[in-house]
N, C-alpha and C positions, 0 to 999 in steps of 0.2 A: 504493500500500500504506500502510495507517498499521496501527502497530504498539500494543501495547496493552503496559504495561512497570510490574511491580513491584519491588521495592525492602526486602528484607529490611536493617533496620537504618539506618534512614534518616537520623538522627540525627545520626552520627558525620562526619569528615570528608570520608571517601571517600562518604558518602549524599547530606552537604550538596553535594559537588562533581557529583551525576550531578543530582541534581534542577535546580541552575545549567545542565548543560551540555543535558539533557533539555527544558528549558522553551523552548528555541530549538531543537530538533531540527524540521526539516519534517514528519518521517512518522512520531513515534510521540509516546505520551501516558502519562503514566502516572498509571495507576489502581487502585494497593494499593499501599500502603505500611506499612513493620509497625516496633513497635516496642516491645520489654515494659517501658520505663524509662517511656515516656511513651504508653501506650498510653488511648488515647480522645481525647486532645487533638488540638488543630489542628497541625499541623506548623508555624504562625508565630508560633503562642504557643511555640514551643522553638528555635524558628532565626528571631528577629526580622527579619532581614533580606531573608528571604521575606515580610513586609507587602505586600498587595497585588497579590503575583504567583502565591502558591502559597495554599490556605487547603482542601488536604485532609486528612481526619483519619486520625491514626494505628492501628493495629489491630492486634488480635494475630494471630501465624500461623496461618492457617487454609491447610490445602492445598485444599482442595475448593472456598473459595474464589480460589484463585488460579489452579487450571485454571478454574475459570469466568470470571475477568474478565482473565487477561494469556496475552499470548504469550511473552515470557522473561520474565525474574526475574535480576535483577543482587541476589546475597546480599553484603551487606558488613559479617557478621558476624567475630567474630572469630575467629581459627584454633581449629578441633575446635566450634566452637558449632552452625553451621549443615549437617555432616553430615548427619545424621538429617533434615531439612527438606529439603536437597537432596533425599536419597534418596525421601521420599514424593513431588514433583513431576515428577520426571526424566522419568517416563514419556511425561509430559505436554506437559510446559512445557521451552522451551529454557533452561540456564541459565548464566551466566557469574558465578562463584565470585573474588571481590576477596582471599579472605584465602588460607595457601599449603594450603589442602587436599589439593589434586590437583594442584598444581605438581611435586611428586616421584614418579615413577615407580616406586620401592624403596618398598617398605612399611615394612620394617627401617630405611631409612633417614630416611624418615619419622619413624619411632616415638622413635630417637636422637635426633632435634634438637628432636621435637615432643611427642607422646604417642602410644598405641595409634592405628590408625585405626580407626576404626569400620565405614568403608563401602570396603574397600580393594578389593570386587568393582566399584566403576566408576573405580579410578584408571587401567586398561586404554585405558577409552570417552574419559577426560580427554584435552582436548587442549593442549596448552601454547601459551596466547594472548598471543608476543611478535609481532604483527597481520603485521608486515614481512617475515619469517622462513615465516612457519606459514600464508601467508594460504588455499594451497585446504586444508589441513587442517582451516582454522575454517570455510572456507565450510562443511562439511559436517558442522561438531560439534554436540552435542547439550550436550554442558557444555565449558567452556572453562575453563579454569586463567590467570584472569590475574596477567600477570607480578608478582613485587613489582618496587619504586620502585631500587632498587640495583640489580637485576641489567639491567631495563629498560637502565637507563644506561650499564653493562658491556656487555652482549650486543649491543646494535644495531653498534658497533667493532669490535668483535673478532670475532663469526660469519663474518663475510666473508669478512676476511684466514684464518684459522685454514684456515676450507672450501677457500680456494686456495693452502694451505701456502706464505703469505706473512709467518706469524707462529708464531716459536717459540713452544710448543703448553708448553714447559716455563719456570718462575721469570717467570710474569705477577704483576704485582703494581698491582692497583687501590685506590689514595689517594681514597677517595669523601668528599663531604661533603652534609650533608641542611638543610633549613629545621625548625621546628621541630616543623608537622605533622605529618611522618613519624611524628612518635612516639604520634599519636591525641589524640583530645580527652578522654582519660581524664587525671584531673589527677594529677601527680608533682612530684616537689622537685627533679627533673633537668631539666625542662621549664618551671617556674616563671622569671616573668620577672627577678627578682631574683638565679636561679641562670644563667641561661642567658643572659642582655640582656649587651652589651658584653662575651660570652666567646666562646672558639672551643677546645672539646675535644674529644677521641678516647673514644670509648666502646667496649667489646665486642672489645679489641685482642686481635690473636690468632686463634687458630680458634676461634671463641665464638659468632658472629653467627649467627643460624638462615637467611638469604640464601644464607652459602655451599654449601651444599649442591644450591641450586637453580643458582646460578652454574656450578657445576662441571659440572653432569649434563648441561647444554647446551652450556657449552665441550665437553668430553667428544665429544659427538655432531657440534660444526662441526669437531673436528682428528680426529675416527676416533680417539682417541687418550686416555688418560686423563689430564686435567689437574688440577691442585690450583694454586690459588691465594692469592697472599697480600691479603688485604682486609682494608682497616680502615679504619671510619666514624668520623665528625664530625657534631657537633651545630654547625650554624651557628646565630649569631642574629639568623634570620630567618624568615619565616611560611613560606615556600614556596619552594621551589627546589633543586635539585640538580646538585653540578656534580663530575666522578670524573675523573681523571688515572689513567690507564691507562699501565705501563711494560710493554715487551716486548722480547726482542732478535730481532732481524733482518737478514737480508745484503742487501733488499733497498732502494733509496732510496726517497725522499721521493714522488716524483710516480708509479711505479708502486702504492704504496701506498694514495693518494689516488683512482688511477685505478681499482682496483680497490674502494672505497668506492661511488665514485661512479657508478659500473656498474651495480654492483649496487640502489643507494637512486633510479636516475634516474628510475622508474617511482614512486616513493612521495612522498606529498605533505607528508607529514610530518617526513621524515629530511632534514636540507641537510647539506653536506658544502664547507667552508669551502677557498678557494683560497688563501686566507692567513688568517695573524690566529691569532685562538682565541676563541670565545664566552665570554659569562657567563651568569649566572642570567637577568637582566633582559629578557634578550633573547630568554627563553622565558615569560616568567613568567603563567599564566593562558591557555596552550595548551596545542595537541597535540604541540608539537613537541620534536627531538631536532636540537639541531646540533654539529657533529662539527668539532673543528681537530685537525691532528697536524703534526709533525715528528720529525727523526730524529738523534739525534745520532751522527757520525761516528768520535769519540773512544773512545764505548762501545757502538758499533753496534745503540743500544737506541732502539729509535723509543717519543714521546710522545705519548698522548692525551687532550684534553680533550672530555669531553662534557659537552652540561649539558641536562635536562630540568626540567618541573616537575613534582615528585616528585606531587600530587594528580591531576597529568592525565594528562599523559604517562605519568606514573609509575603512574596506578590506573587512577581512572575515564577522562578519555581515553583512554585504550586498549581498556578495556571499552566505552565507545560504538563507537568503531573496530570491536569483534570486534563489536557486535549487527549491524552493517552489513555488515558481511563475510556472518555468518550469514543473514542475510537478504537477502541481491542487493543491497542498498542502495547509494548513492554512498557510497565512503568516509570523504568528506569530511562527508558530514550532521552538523550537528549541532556542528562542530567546528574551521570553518574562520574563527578568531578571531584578531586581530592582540594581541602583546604588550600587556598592561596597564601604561602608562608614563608618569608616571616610576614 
């Protein structure tokens, strides 16, 4: 099979990160690419470090063109932009959705953290593509709602435990930290190197974050239970990586805890689940992966989690290659199976 694959929004860094991880995919190509900031150019006249390996041009959205030349469409526009574009292809074209359009299930709830929805008749069809969790649901999806980068990080830990009422379902509190892509290649004074180089702050404290809402509605569904949690993000400064300290209380120890991680992820090639130790960024940095250490303390019978992903792959587009492969029969691994970028 090779696969025929466009690209709304190409530009940005979840664009720049599928066209990287797409240009070594076995079985697919991709052949439309769109973009209104930089439309007509080369895609390496705007992403110079594509020289050489990529040199197709950018183009405006055309649906009629992109049932005629792709089989899905990865949109990595930003939240509320690419509705309307979604909705003219759908019929067509499979598509996997990067920003949280169809991540929320509630329309109201939606509309609260984000704006109106425009197209809230296919949030139903939407399927929520955390790839580990959801996998025959996406084999068989027509749009996919991929994860954002925070909850990705949350949810792979905690679904597990929650689903086998191993984890108090109430007073979770996830300590997340992000690199500084997370925040988009649109430039800001919070993001600037001057503000952000040799600093470490909390942003968004509180219930503020527009992630919580997606966090919840999936806890929610792994305890049967309705959960709230307390979240609060960090700007690291660093290009890439994410690593979340997850607090929970529980009656049960350390190694049934693990063993029930580790049950469940044995089958996935993506998720490790640490015998000891605890990860860092480093040791994801420029994959697909999620690795997981925990422990439990006895004093406060609240077991620890550290997770760390990389917030562009694992966190976006890694995962969105993951669900095309899923969607498609493909090895999961296509496209994806890259060893840490080190040092």
């Amino acid at each position: 099979m090779s696969l025929s694959v466009g690209i709304l929004g190409a530009t940005g860094y979840t664009g720049a990160e599928l066209i990287r991880l797409l240009h070594r995919h076995p079985r697919a190509r991709i052949t439309y690419c769109s973009s209104r900031q930089y439309n007509g150019k080369s895609i390496s006249q705007v992403l110079g470090f594509l020289r050489g390996s990529a040199d197709f041009v950018l183009e405006e959205f055309d649906a009629q063109a992109i049932v005629n030349r792709c089989d899905v469409i990865f949109s990595c526009l930003p939240h509320g932009a690419g509705m309307g574009f979604i909705s003219e292809i759908i019929d067509s074209v499979k598509v996997i959705d990067l920003s949280a359009d169809f991540r929320i299930k509630d329309e109201q709830t939606y509309a609260s953290w984000y704006t109106e929805h425009a197209c809230a008749e296919l949030l139903a069809a939407a399927v929520y593509g955390l790839s580990e969790v959801y996998r025959s649901e996406i084999a068989g999806a027509s749009l996919v709602a991929n994860p954002g980068c925070y909850p990705t990080s949350i949810l792979l830990p905690l679904v597990p435990l929650l689903r086998e009422g191993l984890a108090d379902h109430s007073g979770i509190i996830a300590d997340s930290k992000s690199g500084v892509s997370g925040a988009g290649r649109g430039l800001s004074l919070s993001t600037h190197i001057c503000e952000s180089g040799e600093s470490f702050s909390a942003y968004k404290v509180g219930r503020s974050h527009r992630h919580i809402p997606e966090i919840e509605q999936e806890l929610t569904i792994a305890a049967a239970a309705p959960v709230t949690i307390e979240f609060t993000p960090h700007l690291l400064p660093i290009s890439r990586g994410m690593l979340s300290t997850i607090y929970f209380h529980t009656t049960h120890d350390e190694k049934i805890l693990r063993d029930c991680l580790s049950t469940f992820y044995q089958d996935c090639p993506f998720v490790h689940v640490l015998q000891e130790g605890f990860p860092s960024t480093k040791d994801v940095r420029a994959t697909n992966r999620c690795i997981i250490g925990l422990a439990r303390n006895q004093a406060t019978s609240r077991a620890v989690i550290v997770s760390v992903i990389d917030n562009l792959t694992k966190g976006a587009s890694g995962q969105a290659v993951q669900n095309m492969n899923l969607m498609f029969g493909l090895p999961e691994t296509d496209g994806l199976d890259s060893i840490p970028v080190f040092p």
